[in-house]
C-alpha positions in Angstrom: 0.0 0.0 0.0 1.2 3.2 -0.8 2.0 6.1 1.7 -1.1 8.5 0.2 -3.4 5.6 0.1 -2.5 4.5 4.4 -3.1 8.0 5.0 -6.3 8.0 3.4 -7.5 4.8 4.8 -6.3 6.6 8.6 -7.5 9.7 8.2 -11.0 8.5 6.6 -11.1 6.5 9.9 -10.3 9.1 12.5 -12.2 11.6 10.4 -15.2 9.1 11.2 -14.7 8.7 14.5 -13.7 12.1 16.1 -14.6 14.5 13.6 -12.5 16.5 11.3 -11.3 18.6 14.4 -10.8 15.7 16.3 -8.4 13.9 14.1 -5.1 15.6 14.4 -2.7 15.6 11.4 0.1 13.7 14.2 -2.8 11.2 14.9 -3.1 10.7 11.0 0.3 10.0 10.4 1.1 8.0 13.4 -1.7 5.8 12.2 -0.3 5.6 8.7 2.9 4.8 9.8 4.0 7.9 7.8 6.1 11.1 8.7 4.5 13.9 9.8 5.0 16.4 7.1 3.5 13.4 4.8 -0.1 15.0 4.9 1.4 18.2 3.5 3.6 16.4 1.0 0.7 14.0 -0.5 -2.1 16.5 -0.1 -1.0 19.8 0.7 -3.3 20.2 3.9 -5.5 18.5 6.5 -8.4 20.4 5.2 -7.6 19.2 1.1 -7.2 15.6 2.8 -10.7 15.9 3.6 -12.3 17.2 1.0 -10.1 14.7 -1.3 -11.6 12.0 0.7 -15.5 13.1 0.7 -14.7 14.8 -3.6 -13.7 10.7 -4.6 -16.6 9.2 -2.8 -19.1 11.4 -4.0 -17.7 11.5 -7.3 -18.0 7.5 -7.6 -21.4 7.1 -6.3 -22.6 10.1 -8.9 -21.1 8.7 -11.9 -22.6 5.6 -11.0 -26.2 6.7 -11.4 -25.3 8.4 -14.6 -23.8 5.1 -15.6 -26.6 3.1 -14.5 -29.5 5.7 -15.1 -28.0 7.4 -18.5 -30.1 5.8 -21.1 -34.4 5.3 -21.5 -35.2 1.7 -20.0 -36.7 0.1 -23.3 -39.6 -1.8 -21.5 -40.8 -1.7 -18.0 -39.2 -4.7 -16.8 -35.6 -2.8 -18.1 -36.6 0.0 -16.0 -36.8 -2.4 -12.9 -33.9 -4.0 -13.6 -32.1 -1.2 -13.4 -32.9 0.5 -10.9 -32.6 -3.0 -8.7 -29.1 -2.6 -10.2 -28.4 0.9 -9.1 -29.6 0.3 -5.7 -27.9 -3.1 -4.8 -24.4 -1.5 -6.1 -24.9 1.5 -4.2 -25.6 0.0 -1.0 -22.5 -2.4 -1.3 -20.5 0.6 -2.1 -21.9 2.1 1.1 -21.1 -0.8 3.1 -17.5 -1.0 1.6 -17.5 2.6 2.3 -19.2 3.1 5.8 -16.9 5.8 7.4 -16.7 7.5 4.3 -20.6 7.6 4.5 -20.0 8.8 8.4 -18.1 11.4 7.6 -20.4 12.8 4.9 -23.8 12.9 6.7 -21.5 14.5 9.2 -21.4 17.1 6.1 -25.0 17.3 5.8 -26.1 17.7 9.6 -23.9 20.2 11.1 -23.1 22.3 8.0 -19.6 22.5 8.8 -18.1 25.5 7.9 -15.1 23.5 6.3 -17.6 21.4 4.3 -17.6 21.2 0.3 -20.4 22.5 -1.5 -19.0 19.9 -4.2 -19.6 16.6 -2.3 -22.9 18.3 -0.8 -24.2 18.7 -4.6 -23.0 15.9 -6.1 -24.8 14.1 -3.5 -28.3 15.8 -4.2 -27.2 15.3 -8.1 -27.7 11.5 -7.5 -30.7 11.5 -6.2 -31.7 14.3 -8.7 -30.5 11.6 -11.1 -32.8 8.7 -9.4 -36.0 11.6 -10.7 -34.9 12.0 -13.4 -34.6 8.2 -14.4 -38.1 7.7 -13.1 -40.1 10.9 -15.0 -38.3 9.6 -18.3 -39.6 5.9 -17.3 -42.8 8.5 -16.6 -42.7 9.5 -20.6 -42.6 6.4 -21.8 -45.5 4.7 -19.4 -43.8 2.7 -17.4 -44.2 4.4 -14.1 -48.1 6.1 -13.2 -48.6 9.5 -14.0 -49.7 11.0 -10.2 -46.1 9.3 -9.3 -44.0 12.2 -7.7 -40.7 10.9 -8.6 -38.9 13.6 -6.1 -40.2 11.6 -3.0 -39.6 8.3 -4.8 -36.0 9.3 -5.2 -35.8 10.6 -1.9 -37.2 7.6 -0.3 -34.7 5.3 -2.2 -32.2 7.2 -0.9 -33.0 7.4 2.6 -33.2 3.7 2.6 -29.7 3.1 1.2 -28.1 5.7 3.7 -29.7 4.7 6.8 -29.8 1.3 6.3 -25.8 1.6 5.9 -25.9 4.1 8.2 -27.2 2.0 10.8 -26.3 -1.6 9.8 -24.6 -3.0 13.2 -27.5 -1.7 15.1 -29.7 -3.7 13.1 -27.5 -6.7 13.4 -27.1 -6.2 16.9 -31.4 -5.7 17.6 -32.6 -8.1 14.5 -29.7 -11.1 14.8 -29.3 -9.9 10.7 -28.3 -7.4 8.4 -27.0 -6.2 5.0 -23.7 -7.4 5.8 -24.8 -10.3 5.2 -24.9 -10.5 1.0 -27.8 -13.7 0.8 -29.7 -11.0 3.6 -28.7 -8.0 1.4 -30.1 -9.4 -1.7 -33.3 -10.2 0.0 -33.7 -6.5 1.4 -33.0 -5.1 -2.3 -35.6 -6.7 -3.5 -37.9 -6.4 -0.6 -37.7 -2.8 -0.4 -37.8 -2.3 -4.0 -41.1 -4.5 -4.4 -42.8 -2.2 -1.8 -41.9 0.5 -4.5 -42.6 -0.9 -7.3 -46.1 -2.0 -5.7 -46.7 1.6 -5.7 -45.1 3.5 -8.8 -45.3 0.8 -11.6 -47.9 1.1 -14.0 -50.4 -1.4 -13.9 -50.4 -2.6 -17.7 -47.3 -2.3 -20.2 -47.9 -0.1 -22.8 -48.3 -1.3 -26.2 -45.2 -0.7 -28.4 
């Protein structure tokens, strides 16, 4: 492993567990068996640490919905498919991710005066990119017309991020969780069915 990758894996875990004035820049190094001008060397500051750290995360999970959501679904069952796709990749990125995820809804609920308006955006531009998926599925008939696809987005991803957000509580109070990839699969496709129940249209339209 290189030196700038340990300190990123240290720092992304001090950052998540004592804030970004909690985690010294001696802490970071010490953890990253580096020396202590290494932060400045590799990054230049603490503060561009941190925002290098949230900027790559929220970078990957963005292009990832453009990837997956880019083109029109083709058929209704397409448009399921993918966003079963989008969701089950996201959450394992989550999970792989977790005090990444920390961190950034750290971002969200104290406003932080060090926080990047880039990661905050480009987290609101994925879900904005959930809506939009759904109102062109919308076009085409394969989602109902009074469907607001704002709260649909929304809801999808309040599920991902809490259910990340909060996975070793639910293993710890349900003996299960998402950690588990058979369980994980099942709750994709579980939560999504509750969704679908609700936003697909009922018949297929004819091509």
């Amino acid at each position: 492993m290189s030196t700038r990758q340990s300190i990123v894996e240290a720092a992304t875990a001090l950052f998540s567990e004592h804030g970004y004035r909690g985690a010294s820049v001696r802490e970071v190094c010490s953890r990253a068996g580096a020396s202590a001008n290494a932060i400045t060397y590799h990054f230049g500051s603490k503060e561009q640490l941190y925002r290098d750290i949230l900027d790559s995360f929220a970078s990957f999970q963005l292009e990832h919905a453009k990837t997956v959501l880019s083109a029109d679904p083709k058929s209704q069952q397409e448009f399921v498919i993918r966003v079963e796709l989008f969701f089950e990749q996201l959450l394992d990125a989550y999970l792989e991710n977790r005090e990444t995820l920390l961190i950034m809804f750290r971002e969200f609920e104290q406003l932080l005066p060090y926080a990047d308006d880039g990661v905050v955006g480009e987290m609101l531009n994925t879900s904005f990119a959930i809506s939009e998926f759904i109102k062109r599925a919308m076009a085409l008939g394969f989602v109902r017309a009074d469907v607001d696809p704002d709260i649909v987005a929304g809801i999808l991803m309040d599920r991902l991020l809490n259910q990340a957000r909060f996975v070793h509580a639910h293993e710890m109070f349900f003996n299960t969780s998402t950690l588990d990839p058979e369980y994980r699969k099942y709750w994709v496709r579980a939560t999504l069915q509750i969704i679908f129940d609700g936003i697909n249209a009922r018949d297929e339209p004819a091509a």
